[in-house]
N, C-alpha and C positions, 0 to 999 in steps of 0.2 A: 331527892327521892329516887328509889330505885326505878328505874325503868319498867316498865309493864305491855306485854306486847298485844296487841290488839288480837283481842278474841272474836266467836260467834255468837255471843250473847245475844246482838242484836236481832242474826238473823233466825235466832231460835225464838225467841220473844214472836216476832212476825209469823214465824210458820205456826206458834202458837197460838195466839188472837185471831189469825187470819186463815190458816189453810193454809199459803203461799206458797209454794212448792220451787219456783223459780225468782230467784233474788237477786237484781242486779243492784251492787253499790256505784255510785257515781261522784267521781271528782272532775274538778276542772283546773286548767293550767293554763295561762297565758301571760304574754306580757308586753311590755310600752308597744311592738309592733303592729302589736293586732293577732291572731284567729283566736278565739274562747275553743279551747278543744275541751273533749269529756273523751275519758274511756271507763268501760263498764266492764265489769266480774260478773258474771254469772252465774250463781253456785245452785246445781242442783243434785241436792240430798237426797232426794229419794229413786230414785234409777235413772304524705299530698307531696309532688313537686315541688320546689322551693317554694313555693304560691300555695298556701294551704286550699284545698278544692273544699267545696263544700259536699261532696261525696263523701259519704261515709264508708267505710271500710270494715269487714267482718275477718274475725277469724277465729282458730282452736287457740284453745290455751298451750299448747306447745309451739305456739308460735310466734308467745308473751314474750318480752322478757323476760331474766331471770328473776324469779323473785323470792323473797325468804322465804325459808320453809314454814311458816306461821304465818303466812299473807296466800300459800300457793294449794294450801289444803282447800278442797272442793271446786276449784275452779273449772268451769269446762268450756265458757269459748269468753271473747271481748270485743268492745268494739268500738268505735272513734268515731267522734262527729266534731265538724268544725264550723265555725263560723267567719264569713272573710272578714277583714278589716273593711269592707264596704258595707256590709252588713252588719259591723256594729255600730258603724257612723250613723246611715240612715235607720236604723232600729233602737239603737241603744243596748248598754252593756246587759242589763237582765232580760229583756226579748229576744237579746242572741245569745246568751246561755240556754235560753230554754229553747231556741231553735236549734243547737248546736248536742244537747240532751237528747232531744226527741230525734235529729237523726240518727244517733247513737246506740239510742235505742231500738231504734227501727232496724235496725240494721243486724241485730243478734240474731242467730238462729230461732233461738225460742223466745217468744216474748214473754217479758216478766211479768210474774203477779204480781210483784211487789219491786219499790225501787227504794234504797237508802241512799238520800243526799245529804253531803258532807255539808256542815253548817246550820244555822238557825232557821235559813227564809228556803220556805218553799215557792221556789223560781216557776218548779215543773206542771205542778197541779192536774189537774182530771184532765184526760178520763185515768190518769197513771195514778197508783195506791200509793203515796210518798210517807214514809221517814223520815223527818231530819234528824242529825245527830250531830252536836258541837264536837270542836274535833272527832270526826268521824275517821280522819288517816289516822290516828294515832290509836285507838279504841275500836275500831270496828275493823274487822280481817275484810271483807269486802271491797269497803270502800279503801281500804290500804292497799291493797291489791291494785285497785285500780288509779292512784295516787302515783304507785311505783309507773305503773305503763304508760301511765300520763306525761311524767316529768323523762323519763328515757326518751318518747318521742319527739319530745318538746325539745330536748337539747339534742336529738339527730336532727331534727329539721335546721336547728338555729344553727347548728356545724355546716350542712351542706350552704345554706344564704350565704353564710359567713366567708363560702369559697367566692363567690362576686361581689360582695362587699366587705371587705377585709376593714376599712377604716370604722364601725360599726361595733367591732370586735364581738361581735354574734356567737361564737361559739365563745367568750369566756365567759360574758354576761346573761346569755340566754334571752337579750332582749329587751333587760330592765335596763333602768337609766341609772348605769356606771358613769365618770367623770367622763371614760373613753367615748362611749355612746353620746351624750352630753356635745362634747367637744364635735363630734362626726357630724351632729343633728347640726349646730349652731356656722360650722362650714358648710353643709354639703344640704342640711334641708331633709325630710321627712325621705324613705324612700316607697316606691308602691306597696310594701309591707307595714307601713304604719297607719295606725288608725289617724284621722284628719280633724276630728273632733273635740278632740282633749285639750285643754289647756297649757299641754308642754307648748306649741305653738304661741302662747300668748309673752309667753321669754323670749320669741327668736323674732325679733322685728322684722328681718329680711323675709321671713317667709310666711310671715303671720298671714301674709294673703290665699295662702292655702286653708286656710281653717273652714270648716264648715260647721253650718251654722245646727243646735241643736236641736230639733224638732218637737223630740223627742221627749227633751229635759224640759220644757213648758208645757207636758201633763197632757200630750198628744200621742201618746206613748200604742206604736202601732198593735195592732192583735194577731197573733200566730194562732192559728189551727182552732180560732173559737173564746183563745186565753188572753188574757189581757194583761201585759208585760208586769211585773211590778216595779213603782219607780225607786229609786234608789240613793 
Protein backbone atom coordinates (compact mmCIF):
# COMPACT_ATOMS: atom_id res chain seq x y z
CA UNK A 1 0.00 0.00 0.00
CA UNK A 2 1.04 3.30 -0.71
CA UNK A 3 2.21 5.27 2.05
CA UNK A 4 0.09 7.84 3.63
CA UNK A 5 1.53 10.61 5.95
CA UNK A 6 -0.10 11.41 9.09
CA UNK A 7 -2.49 14.24 8.94
CA UNK A 8 -4.66 16.63 11.57
CA UNK A 9 -7.71 15.03 11.26
CA UNK A 10 -7.53 14.05 14.67
CA UNK A 11 -6.74 17.20 16.06
CA UNK A 12 -9.53 18.92 14.05
CA UNK A 13 -12.09 16.44 15.11
CA UNK A 14 -11.07 17.48 19.10
CA UNK A 15 -11.14 21.18 18.42
CA UNK A 16 -14.43 20.36 16.96
CA UNK A 17 -16.46 18.16 19.65
CA UNK A 18 -14.49 20.04 22.21
CA UNK A 19 -13.32 23.64 21.88
CA UNK A 20 -9.58 22.52 22.50
CA UNK A 21 -7.64 24.95 21.38
CA UNK A 22 -4.28 23.55 22.77
CA UNK A 23 -3.38 19.80 21.73
CA UNK A 24 -0.55 17.92 22.94
CA UNK A 25 0.06 14.36 21.16
CA UNK A 26 1.86 11.98 23.28
CA UNK A 27 4.31 8.99 22.49
CA UNK A 28 6.48 6.99 24.53
CA UNK A 29 9.90 5.30 23.93
CA UNK A 30 11.88 3.04 26.09
CA UNK A 31 13.76 0.13 26.44
CA UNK A 32 15.24 -3.23 28.30
CA UNK A 33 17.23 -0.48 30.44
CA UNK A 34 14.63 1.38 31.85
CA UNK A 35 13.19 5.23 31.89
CA UNK A 36 9.45 5.33 29.91
CA UNK A 37 10.17 8.85 28.40
CA UNK A 38 7.01 10.82 26.57
CA UNK A 39 7.67 13.91 24.55
CA UNK A 40 4.63 16.07 23.69
CA UNK A 41 3.82 18.50 20.45
CA UNK A 42 1.88 21.12 21.13
CA UNK A 43 -0.04 22.51 18.40
CA UNK A 44 -1.85 25.68 18.78
CA UNK A 45 -4.06 26.76 15.93
CA UNK A 46 -5.52 29.45 16.82
CA UNK A 47 -2.90 32.50 17.97
CA UNK A 48 18.86 13.85 31.51
CA UNK A 49 22.58 12.78 32.20
CA UNK A 50 23.50 9.45 31.42
CA UNK A 51 20.97 8.60 34.39
CA UNK A 52 17.52 9.69 33.03
CA UNK A 53 16.35 12.42 35.89
CA UNK A 54 12.97 12.47 36.53
CA UNK A 55 12.83 16.21 35.83
CA UNK A 56 11.12 17.12 33.03
CA UNK A 57 12.42 19.45 30.72
CA UNK A 58 10.55 22.16 28.49
CA UNK A 59 11.32 23.84 25.41
CA UNK A 60 10.36 25.75 21.75
CA UNK A 61 9.90 23.86 19.00
CA UNK A 62 13.00 25.31 17.40
CA UNK A 63 14.83 23.50 19.62
CA UNK A 64 13.05 19.88 18.43
CA UNK A 65 14.75 17.99 16.32
CA UNK A 66 14.45 18.16 12.91
CA UNK A 67 11.43 16.89 11.88
CA UNK A 68 9.36 16.30 8.47
CA UNK A 69 7.69 18.88 7.03
CA UNK A 70 4.21 17.06 7.58
CA UNK A 71 5.04 16.19 11.39
CA UNK A 72 6.39 20.13 11.94
CA UNK A 73 3.42 22.14 10.71
CA UNK A 74 1.86 23.89 13.86
CA UNK A 75 4.17 22.89 16.43
CA UNK A 76 4.99 25.47 19.12
CA UNK A 77 6.85 24.10 22.10
CA UNK A 78 7.57 20.03 23.62
CA UNK A 79 8.41 18.47 26.39
CA UNK A 80 9.98 15.28 28.10
CA UNK A 81 9.13 13.50 31.16
CA UNK A 82 10.75 10.38 32.43
CA UNK A 83 10.41 7.79 34.55
CA UNK A 84 13.66 6.10 36.41
CA UNK A 85 14.13 2.51 36.15
CA UNK A 86 13.65 2.65 40.07
CA UNK A 87 10.42 3.98 39.54
CA UNK A 88 9.17 1.40 37.25
CA UNK A 89 10.47 -1.50 39.45
CA UNK A 90 8.57 -0.20 42.50
CA UNK A 91 5.42 1.31 40.52
CA UNK A 92 5.23 -0.72 37.44
CA UNK A 93 5.48 -0.27 33.81
CA UNK A 94 1.65 1.62 33.25
CA UNK A 95 1.88 3.91 36.73
CA UNK A 96 5.22 5.01 35.35
CA UNK A 97 4.00 5.89 32.03
CA UNK A 98 1.59 7.83 33.41
CA UNK A 99 3.93 9.42 35.90
CA UNK A 100 6.31 10.04 33.27
CA UNK A 101 3.09 11.75 30.99
CA UNK A 102 1.91 13.81 33.52
CA UNK A 103 5.38 15.33 34.01
CA UNK A 104 5.69 15.97 30.58
CA UNK A 105 2.86 17.55 30.61
CA UNK A 106 3.31 19.59 33.24
CA UNK A 107 6.17 20.95 32.06
CA UNK A 108 4.75 22.67 28.60
CA UNK A 109 4.38 26.18 28.55
CA UNK A 110 0.70 26.09 28.01
CA UNK A 111 -1.31 23.34 29.37
CA UNK A 112 -3.32 21.28 27.14
CA UNK A 113 -7.05 21.14 26.71
CA UNK A 114 -6.78 18.17 25.26
CA UNK A 115 -4.07 15.19 24.87
CA UNK A 116 -3.85 12.40 22.01
CA UNK A 117 -2.25 9.14 23.24
CA UNK A 118 -0.74 6.89 20.80
CA UNK A 119 -2.33 3.38 21.34
CA UNK A 120 -5.66 1.77 22.51
CA UNK A 121 -5.37 2.14 26.66
CA UNK A 122 -5.83 5.27 28.30
CA UNK A 123 -2.77 5.05 30.85
CA UNK A 124 -3.40 8.96 31.59
CA UNK A 125 -6.99 9.57 32.49
CA UNK A 126 -8.58 12.71 34.55
CA UNK A 127 -8.52 15.36 35.25
CA UNK A 128 -6.44 15.22 31.41
CA UNK A 129 -9.26 15.15 28.28
CA UNK A 130 -7.51 11.94 26.51
CA UNK A 131 -7.76 10.55 22.88
CA UNK A 132 -6.40 7.41 22.01
CA UNK A 133 -5.58 6.48 18.57
CA UNK A 134 -4.14 3.08 17.29
CA UNK A 135 -1.18 3.87 15.61
CA UNK A 136 -1.39 7.36 16.34
CA UNK A 137 2.82 7.86 14.90
CA UNK A 138 1.82 6.72 11.78
CA UNK A 139 -1.85 8.69 11.31
CA UNK A 140 -1.70 11.41 13.61
CA UNK A 141 0.75 14.63 12.72
CA UNK A 142 1.04 15.22 16.63
CA UNK A 143 1.58 12.41 17.94
CA UNK A 144 4.33 11.71 15.02
CA UNK A 145 5.77 14.76 15.79
CA UNK A 146 6.30 13.65 18.98
CA UNK A 147 7.36 9.98 18.25
CA UNK A 148 10.26 11.69 16.08
CA UNK A 149 11.57 13.73 19.52
CA UNK A 150 11.07 10.79 21.36
CA UNK A 151 13.20 8.29 19.56
CA UNK A 152 16.27 11.08 18.64
CA UNK A 153 16.41 11.52 22.30
CA UNK A 154 16.30 8.14 23.21
CA UNK A 155 19.20 7.06 20.86
CA UNK A 156 21.37 10.48 22.13
CA UNK A 157 21.07 9.26 25.58
CA UNK A 158 21.79 5.56 24.78
CA UNK A 159 24.97 7.07 22.58
CA UNK A 160 26.39 9.22 25.50
CA UNK A 161 25.78 5.52 28.24
CA UNK A 162 27.27 3.68 25.67
CA UNK A 163 30.52 6.00 26.03
CA UNK A 164 31.00 3.94 29.74
CA UNK A 165 29.59 0.96 28.82
CA UNK A 166 30.81 0.20 25.62
CA UNK A 167 30.22 -3.96 26.11
CA UNK A 168 26.32 -3.11 26.22
CA UNK A 169 26.67 -1.76 22.63
CA UNK A 170 23.99 1.00 23.64
CA UNK A 171 24.34 3.23 21.07
CA UNK A 172 23.69 0.42 18.25
CA UNK A 173 20.78 -1.19 19.98
CA UNK A 174 19.22 1.66 21.83
CA UNK A 175 18.81 -0.67 24.80
CA UNK A 176 16.80 -3.63 23.51
CA UNK A 177 17.98 -7.08 23.90
CA UNK A 178 20.43 -7.53 20.67
CA UNK A 179 22.56 -10.90 21.05
CA UNK A 180 25.37 -8.14 22.06
CA UNK A 181 23.40 -6.74 24.99
CA UNK A 182 22.35 -10.36 25.82
CA UNK A 183 25.87 -11.57 26.02
CA UNK A 184 26.96 -8.11 28.12
CA UNK A 185 23.90 -8.84 30.55
CA UNK A 186 24.87 -12.65 30.98
CA UNK A 187 28.84 -11.68 31.76
CA UNK A 188 28.78 -8.34 33.44
CA UNK A 189 24.98 -8.42 35.17
CA UNK A 190 22.23 -5.69 34.90
CA UNK A 191 23.84 -2.26 35.01
CA UNK A 192 22.24 0.83 37.32
CA UNK A 193 20.25 1.67 34.05
CA UNK A 194 18.30 -1.37 33.88
CA UNK A 195 14.99 -1.96 35.34
CA UNK A 196 15.41 -5.10 38.28
CA UNK A 197 12.03 -6.29 37.86
CA UNK A 198 11.71 -8.13 34.62
CA UNK A 199 12.16 -11.44 33.81
CA UNK A 200 15.29 -11.07 31.61
CA UNK A 201 16.99 -11.82 35.12
CA UNK A 202 15.16 -15.12 35.53
CA UNK A 203 17.84 -16.46 32.33
CA UNK A 204 20.89 -15.21 34.28
CA UNK A 205 21.31 -17.38 37.27
CA UNK A 206 24.41 -15.64 38.33
CA UNK A 207 22.55 -12.59 38.98
CA UNK A 208 18.92 -13.73 39.42
CA UNK A 209 19.61 -12.39 43.05
CA UNK A 210 19.12 -9.09 41.88
CA UNK A 211 15.56 -9.40 40.84
CA UNK A 212 12.97 -7.68 42.65
CA UNK A 213 10.12 -8.83 43.68
CA UNK A 214 6.72 -7.41 41.81
CA UNK A 215 4.41 -5.69 43.98
CA UNK A 216 2.85 -4.36 41.86
CA UNK A 217 1.97 -7.19 39.28
CA UNK A 218 -0.26 -8.86 42.38
CA UNK A 219 -3.06 -6.03 41.84
CA UNK A 220 -1.26 -3.75 44.57
CA UNK A 221 -0.74 -1.55 41.88
CA UNK A 222 0.31 1.96 43.64
CA UNK A 223 -1.89 5.34 42.71
CA UNK A 224 -0.31 8.52 41.30
CA UNK A 225 -1.85 11.99 41.67
CA UNK A 226 -5.45 10.26 42.75
CA UNK A 227 -5.29 7.68 39.53
CA UNK A 228 -4.98 4.13 39.83
CA UNK A 229 -2.28 2.58 37.54
CA UNK A 230 -3.75 0.16 35.12
CA UNK A 231 -2.63 -3.30 35.28
CA UNK A 232 -1.25 -4.79 32.30
Amino acid sequence: MPYEPPTHTVERSLRATTGAKVIAGVDEVGAVRGPARHRLRSGHRTAPPPKASPTPSSSRSDDAPNLPKNCASGVTAYALGHASPEEIDDLGMTAALRLAAVRALEALPVRPDAVILDGKHDYLGAPWRVRTVIKGDQSCVAVAAASVIAKVQRDKMMAELGIDHADFAFAANAGYPSPVHKAALEERGPTPYHRLSWAYLDALPQWRHLKKARSWAEGNVPQIEGQLGFDF
